[in-house]
C-alpha positions in Angstrom: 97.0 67.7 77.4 97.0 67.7 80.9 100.1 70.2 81.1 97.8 72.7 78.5 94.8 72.3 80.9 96.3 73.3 83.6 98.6 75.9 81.8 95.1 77.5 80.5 94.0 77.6 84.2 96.7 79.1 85.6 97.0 81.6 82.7 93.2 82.5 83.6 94.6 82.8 87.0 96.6 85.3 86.2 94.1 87.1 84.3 91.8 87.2 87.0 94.5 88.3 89.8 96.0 90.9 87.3 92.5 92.7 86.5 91.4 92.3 90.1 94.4 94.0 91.9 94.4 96.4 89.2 90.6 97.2 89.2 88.8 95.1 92.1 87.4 97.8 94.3 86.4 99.7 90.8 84.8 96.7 90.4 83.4 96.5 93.4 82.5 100.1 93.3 80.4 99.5 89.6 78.5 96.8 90.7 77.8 98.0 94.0 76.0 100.7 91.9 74.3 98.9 89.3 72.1 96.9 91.6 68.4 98.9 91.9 66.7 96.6 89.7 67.1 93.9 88.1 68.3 95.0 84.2 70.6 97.2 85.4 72.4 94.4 88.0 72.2 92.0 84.7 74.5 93.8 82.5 76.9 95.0 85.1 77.1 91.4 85.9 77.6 90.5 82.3 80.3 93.4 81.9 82.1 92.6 85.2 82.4 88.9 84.3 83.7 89.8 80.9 86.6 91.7 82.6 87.4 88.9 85.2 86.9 85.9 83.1 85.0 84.1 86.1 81.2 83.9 86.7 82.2 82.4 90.1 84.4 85.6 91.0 81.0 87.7 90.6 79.0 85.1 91.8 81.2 85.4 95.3 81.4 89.1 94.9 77.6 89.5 94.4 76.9 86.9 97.8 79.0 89.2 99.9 76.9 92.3 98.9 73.9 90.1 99.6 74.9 88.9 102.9 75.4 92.5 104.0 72.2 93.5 102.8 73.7 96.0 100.3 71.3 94.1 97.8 68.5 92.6 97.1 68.2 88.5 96.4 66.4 89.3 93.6 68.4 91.8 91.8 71.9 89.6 92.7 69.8 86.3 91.0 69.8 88.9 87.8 73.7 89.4 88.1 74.2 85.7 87.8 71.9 85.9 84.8 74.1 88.3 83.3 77.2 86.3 84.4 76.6 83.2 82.6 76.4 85.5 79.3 79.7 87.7 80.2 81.5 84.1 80.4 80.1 82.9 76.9 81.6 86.2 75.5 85.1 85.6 76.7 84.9 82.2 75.4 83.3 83.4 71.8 86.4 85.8 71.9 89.5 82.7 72.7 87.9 80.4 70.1 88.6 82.6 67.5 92.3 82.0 65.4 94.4 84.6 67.3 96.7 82.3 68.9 99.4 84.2 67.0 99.0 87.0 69.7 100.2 84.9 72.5 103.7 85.9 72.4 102.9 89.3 71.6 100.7 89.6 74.6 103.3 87.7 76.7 106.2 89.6 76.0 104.2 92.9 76.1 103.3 91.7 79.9 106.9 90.8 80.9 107.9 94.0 79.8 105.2 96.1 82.0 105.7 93.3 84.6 109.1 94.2 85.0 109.6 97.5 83.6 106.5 99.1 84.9 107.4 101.6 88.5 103.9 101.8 89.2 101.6 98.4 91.1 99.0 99.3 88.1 101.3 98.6 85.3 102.8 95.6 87.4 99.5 93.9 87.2 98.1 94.8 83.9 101.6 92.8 82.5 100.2 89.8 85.0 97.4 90.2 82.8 99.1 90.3 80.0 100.8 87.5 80.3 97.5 85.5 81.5 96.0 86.1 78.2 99.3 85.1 76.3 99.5 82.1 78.4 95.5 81.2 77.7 96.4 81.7 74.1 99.3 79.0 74.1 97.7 76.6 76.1 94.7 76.6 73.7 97.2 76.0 71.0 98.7 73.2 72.8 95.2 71.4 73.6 94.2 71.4 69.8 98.0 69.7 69.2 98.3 67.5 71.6 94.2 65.8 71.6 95.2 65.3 67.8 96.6 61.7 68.6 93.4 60.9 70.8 91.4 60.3 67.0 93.9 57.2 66.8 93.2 55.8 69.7 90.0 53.3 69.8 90.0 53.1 73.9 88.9 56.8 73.5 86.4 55.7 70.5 84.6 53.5 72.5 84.6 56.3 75.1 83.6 59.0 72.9 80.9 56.5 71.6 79.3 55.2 74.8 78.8 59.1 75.9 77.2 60.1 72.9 74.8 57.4 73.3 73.9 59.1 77.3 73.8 62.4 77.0 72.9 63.0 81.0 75.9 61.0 81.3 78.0 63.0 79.3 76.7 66.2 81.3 77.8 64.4 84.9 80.7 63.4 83.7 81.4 67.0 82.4 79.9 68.7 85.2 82.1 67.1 87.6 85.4 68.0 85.6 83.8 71.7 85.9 83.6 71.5 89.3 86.9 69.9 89.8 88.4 72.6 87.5 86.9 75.7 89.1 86.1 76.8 85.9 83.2 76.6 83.2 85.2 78.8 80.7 88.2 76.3 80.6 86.4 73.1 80.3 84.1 74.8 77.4 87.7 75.9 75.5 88.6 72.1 75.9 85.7 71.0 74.4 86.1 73.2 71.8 89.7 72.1 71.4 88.7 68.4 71.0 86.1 69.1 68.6 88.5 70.8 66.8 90.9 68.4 66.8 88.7 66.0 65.4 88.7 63.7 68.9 85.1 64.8 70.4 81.9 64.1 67.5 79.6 67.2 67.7 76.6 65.0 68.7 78.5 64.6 72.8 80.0 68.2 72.4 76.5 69.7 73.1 75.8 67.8 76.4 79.2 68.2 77.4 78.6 72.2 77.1 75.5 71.5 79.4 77.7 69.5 82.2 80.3 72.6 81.9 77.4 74.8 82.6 76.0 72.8 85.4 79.0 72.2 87.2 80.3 76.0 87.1 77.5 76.7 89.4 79.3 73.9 91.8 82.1 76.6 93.3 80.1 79.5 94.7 77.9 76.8 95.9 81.0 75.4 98.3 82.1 78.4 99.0 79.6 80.2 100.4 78.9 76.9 102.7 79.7 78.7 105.5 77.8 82.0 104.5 74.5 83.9 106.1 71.7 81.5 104.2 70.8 85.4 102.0 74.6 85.2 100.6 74.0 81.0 99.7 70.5 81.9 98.0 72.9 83.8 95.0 74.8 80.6 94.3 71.6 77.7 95.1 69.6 80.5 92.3 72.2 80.0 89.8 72.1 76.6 90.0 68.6 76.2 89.5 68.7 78.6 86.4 71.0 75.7 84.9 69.3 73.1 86.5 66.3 74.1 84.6 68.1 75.0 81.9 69.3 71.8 80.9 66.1 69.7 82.1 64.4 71.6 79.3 66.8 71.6 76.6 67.7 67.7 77.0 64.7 66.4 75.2 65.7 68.7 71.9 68.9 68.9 72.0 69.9 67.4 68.7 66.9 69.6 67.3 68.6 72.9 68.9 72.3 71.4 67.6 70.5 71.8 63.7 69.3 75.3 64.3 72.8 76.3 65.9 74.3 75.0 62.8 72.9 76.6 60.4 74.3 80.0 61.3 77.9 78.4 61.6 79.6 75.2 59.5 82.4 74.9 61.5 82.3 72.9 64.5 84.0 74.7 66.9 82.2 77.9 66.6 79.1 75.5 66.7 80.0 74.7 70.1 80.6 78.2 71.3 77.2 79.3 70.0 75.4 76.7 72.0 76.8 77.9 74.9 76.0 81.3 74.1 72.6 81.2 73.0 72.0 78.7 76.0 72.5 81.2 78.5 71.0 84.0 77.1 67.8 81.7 76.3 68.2 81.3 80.1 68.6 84.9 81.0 65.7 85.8 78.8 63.2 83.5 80.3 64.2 84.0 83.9 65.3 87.7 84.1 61.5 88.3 84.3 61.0 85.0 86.8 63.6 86.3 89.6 60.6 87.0 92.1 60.0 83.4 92.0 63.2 82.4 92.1 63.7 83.9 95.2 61.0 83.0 96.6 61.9 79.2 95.9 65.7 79.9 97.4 64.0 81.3 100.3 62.3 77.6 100.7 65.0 75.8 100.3 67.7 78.0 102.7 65.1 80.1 105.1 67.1 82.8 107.6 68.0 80.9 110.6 67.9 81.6 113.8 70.9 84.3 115.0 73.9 82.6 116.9 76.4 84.2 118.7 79.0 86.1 116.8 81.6 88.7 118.1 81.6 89.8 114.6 77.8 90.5 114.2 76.6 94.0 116.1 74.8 93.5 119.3 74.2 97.1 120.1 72.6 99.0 116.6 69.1 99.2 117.1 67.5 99.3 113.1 64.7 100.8 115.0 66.3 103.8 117.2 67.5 105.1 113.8 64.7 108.0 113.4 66.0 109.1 117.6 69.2 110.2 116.1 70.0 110.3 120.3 69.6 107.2 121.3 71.5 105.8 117.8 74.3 107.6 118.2 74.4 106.6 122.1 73.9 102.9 120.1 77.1 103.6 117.8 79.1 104.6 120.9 78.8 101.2 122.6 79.3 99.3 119.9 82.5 101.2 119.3 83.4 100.7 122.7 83.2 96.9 121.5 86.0 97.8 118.8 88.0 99.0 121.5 87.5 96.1 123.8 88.2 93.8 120.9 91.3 96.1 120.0 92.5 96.1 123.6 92.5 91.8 123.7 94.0 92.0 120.0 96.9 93.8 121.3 97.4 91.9 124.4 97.6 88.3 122.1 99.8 89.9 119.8 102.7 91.4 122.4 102.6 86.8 123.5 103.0 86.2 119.8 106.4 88.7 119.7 107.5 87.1 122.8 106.8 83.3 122.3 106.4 83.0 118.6 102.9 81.5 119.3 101.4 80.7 115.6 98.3 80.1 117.0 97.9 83.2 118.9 99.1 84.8 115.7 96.1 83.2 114.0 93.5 84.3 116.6 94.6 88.0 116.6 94.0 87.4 112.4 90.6 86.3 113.4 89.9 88.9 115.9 90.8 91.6 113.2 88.5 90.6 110.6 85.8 91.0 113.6 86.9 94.8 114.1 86.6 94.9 110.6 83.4 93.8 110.4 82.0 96.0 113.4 83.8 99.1 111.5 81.4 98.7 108.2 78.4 97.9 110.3 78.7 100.8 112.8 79.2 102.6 109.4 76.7 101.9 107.2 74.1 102.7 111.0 75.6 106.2 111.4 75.5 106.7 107.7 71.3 106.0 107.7 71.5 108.0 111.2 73.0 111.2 109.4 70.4 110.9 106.6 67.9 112.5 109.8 68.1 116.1 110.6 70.5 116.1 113.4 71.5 118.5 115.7 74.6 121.3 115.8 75.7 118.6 119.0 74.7 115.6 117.6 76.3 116.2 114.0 79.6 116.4 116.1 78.9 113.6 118.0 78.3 111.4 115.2 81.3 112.9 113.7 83.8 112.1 116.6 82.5 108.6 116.8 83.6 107.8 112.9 86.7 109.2 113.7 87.5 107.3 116.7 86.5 104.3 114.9 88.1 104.8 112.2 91.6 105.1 114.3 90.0 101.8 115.4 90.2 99.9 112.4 93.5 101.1 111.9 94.9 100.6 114.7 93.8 96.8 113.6 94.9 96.9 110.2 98.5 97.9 111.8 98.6 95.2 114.2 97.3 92.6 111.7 99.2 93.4 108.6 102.4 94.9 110.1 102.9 93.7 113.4 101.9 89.6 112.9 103.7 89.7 109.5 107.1 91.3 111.5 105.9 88.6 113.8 105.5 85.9 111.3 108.6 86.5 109.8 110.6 86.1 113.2 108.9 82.5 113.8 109.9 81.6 110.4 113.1 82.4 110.9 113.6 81.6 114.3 114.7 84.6 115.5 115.1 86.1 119.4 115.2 89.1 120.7 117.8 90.1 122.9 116.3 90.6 126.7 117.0 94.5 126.7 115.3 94.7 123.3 112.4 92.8 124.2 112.1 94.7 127.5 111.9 97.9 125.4 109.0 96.8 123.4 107.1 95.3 126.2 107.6 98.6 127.7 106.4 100.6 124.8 103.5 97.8 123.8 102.4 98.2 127.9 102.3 102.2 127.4 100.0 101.5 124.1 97.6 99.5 125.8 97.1 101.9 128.4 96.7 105.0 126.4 94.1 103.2 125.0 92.6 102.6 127.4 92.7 106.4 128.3 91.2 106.9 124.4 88.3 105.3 125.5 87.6 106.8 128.7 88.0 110.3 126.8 85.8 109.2 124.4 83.1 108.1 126.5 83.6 111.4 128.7 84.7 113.8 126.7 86.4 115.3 129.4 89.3 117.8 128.7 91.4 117.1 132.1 92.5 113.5 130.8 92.1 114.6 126.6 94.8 116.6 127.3 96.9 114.1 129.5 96.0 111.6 126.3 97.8 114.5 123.7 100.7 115.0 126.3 101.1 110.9 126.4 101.8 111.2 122.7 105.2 113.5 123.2 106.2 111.2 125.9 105.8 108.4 123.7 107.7 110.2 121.3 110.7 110.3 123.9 110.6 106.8 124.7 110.4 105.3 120.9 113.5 107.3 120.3 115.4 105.9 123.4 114.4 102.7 122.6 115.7 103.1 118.9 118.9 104.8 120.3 119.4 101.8 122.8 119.2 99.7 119.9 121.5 101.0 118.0 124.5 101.0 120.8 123.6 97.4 121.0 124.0 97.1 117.3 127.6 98.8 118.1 128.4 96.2 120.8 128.2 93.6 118.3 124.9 91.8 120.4 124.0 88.4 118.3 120.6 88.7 119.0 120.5 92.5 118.8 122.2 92.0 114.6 119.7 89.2 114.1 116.4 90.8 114.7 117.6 94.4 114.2 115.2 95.4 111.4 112.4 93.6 112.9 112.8 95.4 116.2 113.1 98.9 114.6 110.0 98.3 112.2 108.1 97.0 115.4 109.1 100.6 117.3 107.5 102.2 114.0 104.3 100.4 114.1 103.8 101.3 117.8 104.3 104.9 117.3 101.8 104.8 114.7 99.0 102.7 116.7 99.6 105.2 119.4 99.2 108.2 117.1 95.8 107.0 116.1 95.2 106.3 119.7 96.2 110.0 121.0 93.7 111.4 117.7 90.9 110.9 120.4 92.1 113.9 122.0 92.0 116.2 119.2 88.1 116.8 118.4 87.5 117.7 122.4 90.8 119.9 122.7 89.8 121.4 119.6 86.0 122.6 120.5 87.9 123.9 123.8 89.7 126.0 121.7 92.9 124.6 123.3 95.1 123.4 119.9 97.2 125.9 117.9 96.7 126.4 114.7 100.2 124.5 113.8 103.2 123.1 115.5 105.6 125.1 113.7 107.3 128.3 115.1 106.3 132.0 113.2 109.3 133.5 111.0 110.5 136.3 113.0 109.5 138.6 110.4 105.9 137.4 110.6 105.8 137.8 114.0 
């Protein structure tokens, strides 16, 4: 039994990671959209669960849009509403007798997992094989909790729960929240009853403690979280809270009703849990205001506290002086830069010294660039919403650009450079001391041309955005020397130079691209001047 548990978890692993990396910023995208008011947010939340399988996943999803203030605390409490009902759906749909489709779906995703070209394809046969694997472990937990009806330790188990119901729904609860997973522990429940092993009489509280615990995860991992992202999870738990307070006293009353739509046990089971959270969602989707309010008791905002990653310099109120924002968006993005400049200088002492910690500080660091990115982003898309200027248009424009460079001049150095770097700490490696002086030497000529991109940024002068342009040909020059040096290494049979040869080419790369999203600065103030050509490439001679 425990080897079907946990192959049902893992198989709703999969699902979750197949659908996500196929779909997650659609996802995203949809329920971003859906969240004006509060019907609306519940049924893209009910939809959205469906698809992932996890109330926790939107639950997490929904706080990070919340802690942004992308939505409302209200309208994300109606998402959780609709949640708890997407989750009842998927597990209406795996108690049904279509366990004959596991190795259909299985063998369908192997074939798309390994046959498919395209990362789509790869992941909808993870997903594919998720659900087959879900299918099979289900099968498995109704076989193997057969034996349990002969054993009378479990009897006398089975018995002394039914007889304390609110110690069946701790007991059940806790599994939930050990599980990470509502949806599994309700299919196990359902298994057992099947089976015979679990009376019907301790199924219903148990459904109760798989409902109350689910609410556990978001609630631990948003610990950490703004107290507007936590209020999502601490709503959610008082919806079930409530939820089962009410429905304890009549619960064996509510088990009779439920049963007269349904003999059979199992699907008994199900539809308590169904019509249990969309009692819930149809008493509180009208009660969210107070809701709120209540969250807002328990977790008020507390006071700010230093964070590089928070925004020091957007003034919410210079917004409607389109002047003095953009002058606002301009020294924050100076902070990018600054940021930028100290993530590059950790990361050439990582190459060198295989410092894993250094490597996990410049991780750190990027997520803060990241952060200052969709800030200064969302402030200068509110800015553009006033009438602005023919000067300040292109000021605002030249400022997303060079911030944009920004963050991916940071996405480069996180995910290309520290993974190169990774790998050579795992491995061991060294580079040989002419190879390393190359880098340093191109790493050194990045820093300072950045340095340079901010100066022509701040200035706009055309003097040094044209020495910036220039520095990118001369860079240009000295990449390729490097890479030819390399290679005459490689011929001279240099240990070190064999070793770490494909590491020290792909570092070359990502240097030339940071710097050709550094030398972009030039191009917006060259270009006004009137001083780019039209294209690099040289006229036919009959067009000329």
């Amino acid at each position: 039994m425990l080897g079907a548990i946990a192959l049902l978890l893992w198989g709703m692993r999969m699902v979750r990671t197949g659908v996500t990396r196929a779909y997650g910023s659609s996802l995203r995208t949809v329920l971003g959209r859906h969240l004006d008011n509060r019907f609306t947010a519940f049924f893209s939340g009910l939809g959205i669960t469906a698809v992932l399988q996890s109330s926790t996943a939107t639950c997490l999803m929904t706080a990070s849009f919340a802690s942004r203030g992308l939505v409302a605390t209200t309208a994300a409490l109606a998402v959780m509403l609709g949640a708890d009902v997407g989750t009842t759906l998927v597990a209406q749909v795996f108690t049904l007798d279509i366990s004959w489709l596991s190795p259909v779906f299985i063998v369908a995703g192997l074939i798309a997992f390994h046959g498919g070209r395209r990362k789509r394809i790869k992941d909808l046969g993870r997903l594919g094989i998720g659900l087959g694997l879900m299918l099979l472990a289900l099968k498995l937990l109704v076989g193997g909790s057969e034996p349990i009806r002969e054993s009378e330790t479990v009897l006398v188990v089975v018995t002394s729960l039914a007889e304390e119901p609110v110690l069946a729904i701790l007991v059940a609860a806790l599994l939930t929240w050990l599980a990470h997973s509502s949806l599994a522990v309700v299919l196990l429940i359902c298994s057992m009853v099947g089976a015979g092993a679990v009376p019907l009489a301790l199924a219903l509280p148990l459904v109760l403690g798989a409902n109350l615990g689910g609410t556990m995860p978001p609630v631990t991992a948003t610990l950490a979280s703004a107290p507007v992202a936590r209020r999502v999870a601490l709503g959610n738990v008082i919806f079930k809270l409530a939820g089962c307070i009410a429905i304890l006293p009549v619960l064996q009353v509510a088990g009779g009703w439920i049963a007269v739509l349904d003999s059979d046990p199992v699907r008994q089971v199900v539809n308590f849990h169904t019509a249990f959270n969309v009692a819930l969602a149809l008493v509180f989707i009208l009660l969210t205001d107070l809701v709120t309010r209540l969250t807002e008791r328990f977790l008020p905002d507390r006071a700010a506290v230093e964070d590089e990653a928070t925004p020091r310099y957007l003034d919410p109120a210079a917004r409607a002086e389109p002047a003095i924002a953009l002058a606002c968006a301009a020294r924050e993005t100076l902070r990018m830069a600054d940021t930028l400049d100290v993530m590059l200088g950790q990361s050439i002492e990582v190459l060198k010294d295989n410092d894993r910690d250094r490597l996990d500080r410049v991780s750190e660091m990027d997520d803060t660039v990241d952060s200052l990115y969709e800030a200064i982003k969302l402030y200068l898309t509110d800015v553009s919403r006033e009438p602005l200027e023919e000067e300040e248009s292109r000021r605002c424009s030249d400022i997303m650009a060079f911030m944009t460079n920004l963050e991916h001049i940071g996405d480069i150095v996180d995910k290309n450079l520290m993974e190169l770097a990774a790998k050579k700490i795992k491995y061991q490696l060294q580079f040989s001391g002419e190879g390393l002086a190359e880098i340093e030497t191109l790493h050194g000529r990045v820093r300072d041309n950045l340095q340079l991109a901010t100066s022509v940024f701040v200035s706009g002068d055309q003097r040094l955005a044209r020495k910036l342009l220039q520095e990118k040909d001369h860079f240009r020059d000295l990449e390729r020397g490097a890479a030819e040096s390399h290679h005459e290494r490689l011929k001279d049979g240099v240990r070190e130079t064999i070793e770490t040869s494909s590491l020290h080419l792909d570092i070359l790369r990502d240097l030339k691209r940071i710097n050709s999203h550094i030398t972009s600065a030039a191009y917006p103030i060259l270009e006004e001047a009137g001083e780019l050509r039209p294209s690099r490439l040289r006229m036919p001679e009959s067009e000329a």
